[in-house]
C-alpha positions as CSV (number, residue, x, y, z in Angstrom):
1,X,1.9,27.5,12.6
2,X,2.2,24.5,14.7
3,X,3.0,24.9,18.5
4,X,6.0,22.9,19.5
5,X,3.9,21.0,22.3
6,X,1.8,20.4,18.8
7,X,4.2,19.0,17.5
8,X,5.3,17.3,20.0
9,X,2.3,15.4,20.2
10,X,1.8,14.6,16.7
11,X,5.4,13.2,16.9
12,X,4.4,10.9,20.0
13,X,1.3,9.8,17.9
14,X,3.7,9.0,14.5
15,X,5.8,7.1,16.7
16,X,3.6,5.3,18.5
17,X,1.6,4.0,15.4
18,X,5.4,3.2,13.5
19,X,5.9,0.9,16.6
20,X,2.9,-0.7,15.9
21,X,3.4,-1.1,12.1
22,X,5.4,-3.3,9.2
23,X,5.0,-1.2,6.4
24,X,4.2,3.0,5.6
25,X,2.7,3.7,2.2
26,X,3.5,7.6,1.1
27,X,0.8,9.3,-0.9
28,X,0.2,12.7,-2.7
29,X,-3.2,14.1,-0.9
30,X,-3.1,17.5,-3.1
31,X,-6.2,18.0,-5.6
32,X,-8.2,15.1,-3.6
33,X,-11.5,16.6,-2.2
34,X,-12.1,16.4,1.7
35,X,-15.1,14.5,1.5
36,X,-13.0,11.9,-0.9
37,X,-10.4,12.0,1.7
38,X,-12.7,11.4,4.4
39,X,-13.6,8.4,2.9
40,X,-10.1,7.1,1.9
41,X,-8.9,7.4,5.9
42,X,-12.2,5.5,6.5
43,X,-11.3,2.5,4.2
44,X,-7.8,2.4,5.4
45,X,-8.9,2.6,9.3
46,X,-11.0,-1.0,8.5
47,X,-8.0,-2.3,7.2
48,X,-6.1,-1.4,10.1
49,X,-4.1,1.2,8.8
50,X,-4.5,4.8,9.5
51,X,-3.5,7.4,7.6
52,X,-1.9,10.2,9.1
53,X,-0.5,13.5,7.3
54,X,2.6,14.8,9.4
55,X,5.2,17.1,8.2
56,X,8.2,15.9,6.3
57,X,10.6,17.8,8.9
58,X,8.9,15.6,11.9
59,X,8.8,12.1,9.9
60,X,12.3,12.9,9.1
61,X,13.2,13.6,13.0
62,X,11.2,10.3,13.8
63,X,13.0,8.0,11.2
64,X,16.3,9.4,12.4
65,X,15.3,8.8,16.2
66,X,14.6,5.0,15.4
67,X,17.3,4.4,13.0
68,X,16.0,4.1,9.6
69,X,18.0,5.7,6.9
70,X,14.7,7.5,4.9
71,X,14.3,10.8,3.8
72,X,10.8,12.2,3.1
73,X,11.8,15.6,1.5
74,X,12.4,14.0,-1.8
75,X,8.7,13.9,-2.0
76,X,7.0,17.2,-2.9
77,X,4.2,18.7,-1.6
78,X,2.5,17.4,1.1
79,X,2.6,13.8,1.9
80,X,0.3,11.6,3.9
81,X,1.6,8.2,5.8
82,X,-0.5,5.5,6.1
83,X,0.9,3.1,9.5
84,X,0.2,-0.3,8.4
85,X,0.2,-3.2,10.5
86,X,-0.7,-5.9,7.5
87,X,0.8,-6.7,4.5
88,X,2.0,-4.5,1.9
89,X,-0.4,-6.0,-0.8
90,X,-3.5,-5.3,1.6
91,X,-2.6,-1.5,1.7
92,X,-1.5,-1.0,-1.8
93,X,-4.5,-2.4,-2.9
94,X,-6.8,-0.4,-0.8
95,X,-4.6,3.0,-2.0
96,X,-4.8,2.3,-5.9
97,X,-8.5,1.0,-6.5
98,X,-9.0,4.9,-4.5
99,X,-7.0,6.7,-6.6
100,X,-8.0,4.6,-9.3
101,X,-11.6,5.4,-9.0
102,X,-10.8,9.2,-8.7
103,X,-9.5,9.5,-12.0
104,X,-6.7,11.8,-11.1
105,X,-3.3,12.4,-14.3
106,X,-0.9,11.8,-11.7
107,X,-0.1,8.7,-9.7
108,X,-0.9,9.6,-5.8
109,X,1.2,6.8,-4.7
110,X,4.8,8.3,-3.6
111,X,6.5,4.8,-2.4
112,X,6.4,2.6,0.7
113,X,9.2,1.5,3.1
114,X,9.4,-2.2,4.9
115,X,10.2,-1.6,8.4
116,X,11.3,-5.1,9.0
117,X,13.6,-5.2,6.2
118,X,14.4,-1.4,6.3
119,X,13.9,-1.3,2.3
120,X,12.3,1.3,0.2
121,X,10.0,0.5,-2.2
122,X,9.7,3.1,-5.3
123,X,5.5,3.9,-6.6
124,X,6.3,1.8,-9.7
125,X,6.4,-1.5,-7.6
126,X,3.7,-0.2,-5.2
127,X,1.4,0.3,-7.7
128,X,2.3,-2.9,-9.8
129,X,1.7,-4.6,-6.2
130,X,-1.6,-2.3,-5.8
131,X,-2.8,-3.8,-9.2
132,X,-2.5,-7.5,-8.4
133,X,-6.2,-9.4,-7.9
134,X,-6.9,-10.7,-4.4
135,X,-4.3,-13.8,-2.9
136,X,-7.7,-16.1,-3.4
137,X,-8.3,-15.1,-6.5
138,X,-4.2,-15.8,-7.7
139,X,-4.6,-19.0,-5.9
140,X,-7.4,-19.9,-8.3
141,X,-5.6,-19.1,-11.5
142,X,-3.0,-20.7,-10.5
143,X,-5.0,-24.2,-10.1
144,X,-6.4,-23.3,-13.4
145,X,-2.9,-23.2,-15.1
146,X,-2.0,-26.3,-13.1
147,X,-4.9,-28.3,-14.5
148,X,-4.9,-27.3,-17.9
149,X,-2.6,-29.7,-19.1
150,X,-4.2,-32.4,-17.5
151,X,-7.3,-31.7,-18.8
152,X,-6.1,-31.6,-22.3
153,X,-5.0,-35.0,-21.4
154,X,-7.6,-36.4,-20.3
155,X,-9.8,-34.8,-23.6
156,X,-7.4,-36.8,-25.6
157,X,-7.7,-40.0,-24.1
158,X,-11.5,-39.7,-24.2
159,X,-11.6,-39.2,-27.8
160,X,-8.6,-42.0,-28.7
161,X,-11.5,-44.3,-26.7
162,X,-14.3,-43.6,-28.4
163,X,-12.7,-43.8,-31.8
164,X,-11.2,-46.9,-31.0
């Protein structure tokens, strides 16, 4: 059991990194090996978002302190918060290809709340937004939709020429 100068401090360290950040991604950490773990608060510290396990109790106390209307103890079991200062798509990404890769039944992936907008996000949408390929690689399909027709087009024309 936790000393309340403990907690204390690990309530200074969850607000200090929710000052810093625009959006929190909640996960399910149960059943995931140390080592495995290790390596998923390695990938998220390059992509400047730490991952930080707290108890609901405190998060709850913290959210209340600032003014957001959340409530972690829907989630059960324990629950790891990963403080991101990007984009959501960045994070979610980073979360689901690790999850992904570990081959576990259940989705890991408990939701995500917008500070900025002060909206919850349920996993469905998280992991939809997890799924999505990279912005370049959406930008490139994109031009490839785009310039389908016109290359149709232009196939056309050429053969009308040469048959003409």
């Amino acid at each position: 059991m936790k000393t309340k100068q403990q907690k204390k401090t690990e309530l200074d360290k969850a607000e200090q990194l929710l000052a810093e950040s625009k959006v929190l991604v909640f996960t399910d950490f149960s059943k995931v090996p140390t080592e495995e773990l290790r390596k998923l608060r390695r990938d998220l510290r390059q992509a400047g978002a730490p991952l930080l396990v707290i108890k609901k109790r405190l998060l709850n106390v913290l959210f209340k302190q600032k003014g957001h209307q959340l409530d972690t103890t829907r989630f059960d079991g324990a629950v790891g918060t990963v403080f991101s200062t990007g984009a959501l798509e960045n994070v979610a990404a980073t979360i689901y290809k690790f999850f992904r890769g570990l081959k576990l039944e259940a989705n890991k992936i408990l939701g995500a709340y917008d500070i900025g907008t002060r909206t919850y996000l349920e996993a469905a949408n998280v992991t939809m937004i997890g799924q999505l390929p990279p912005r370049e690689v959406l930008l490139g399909q994109l031009v490839g939709m785009l310039a389908a027709p016109i290359r149709s087009f232009m196939f056309v024309l050429d053969q009308q020429s040469k048959k003409s």
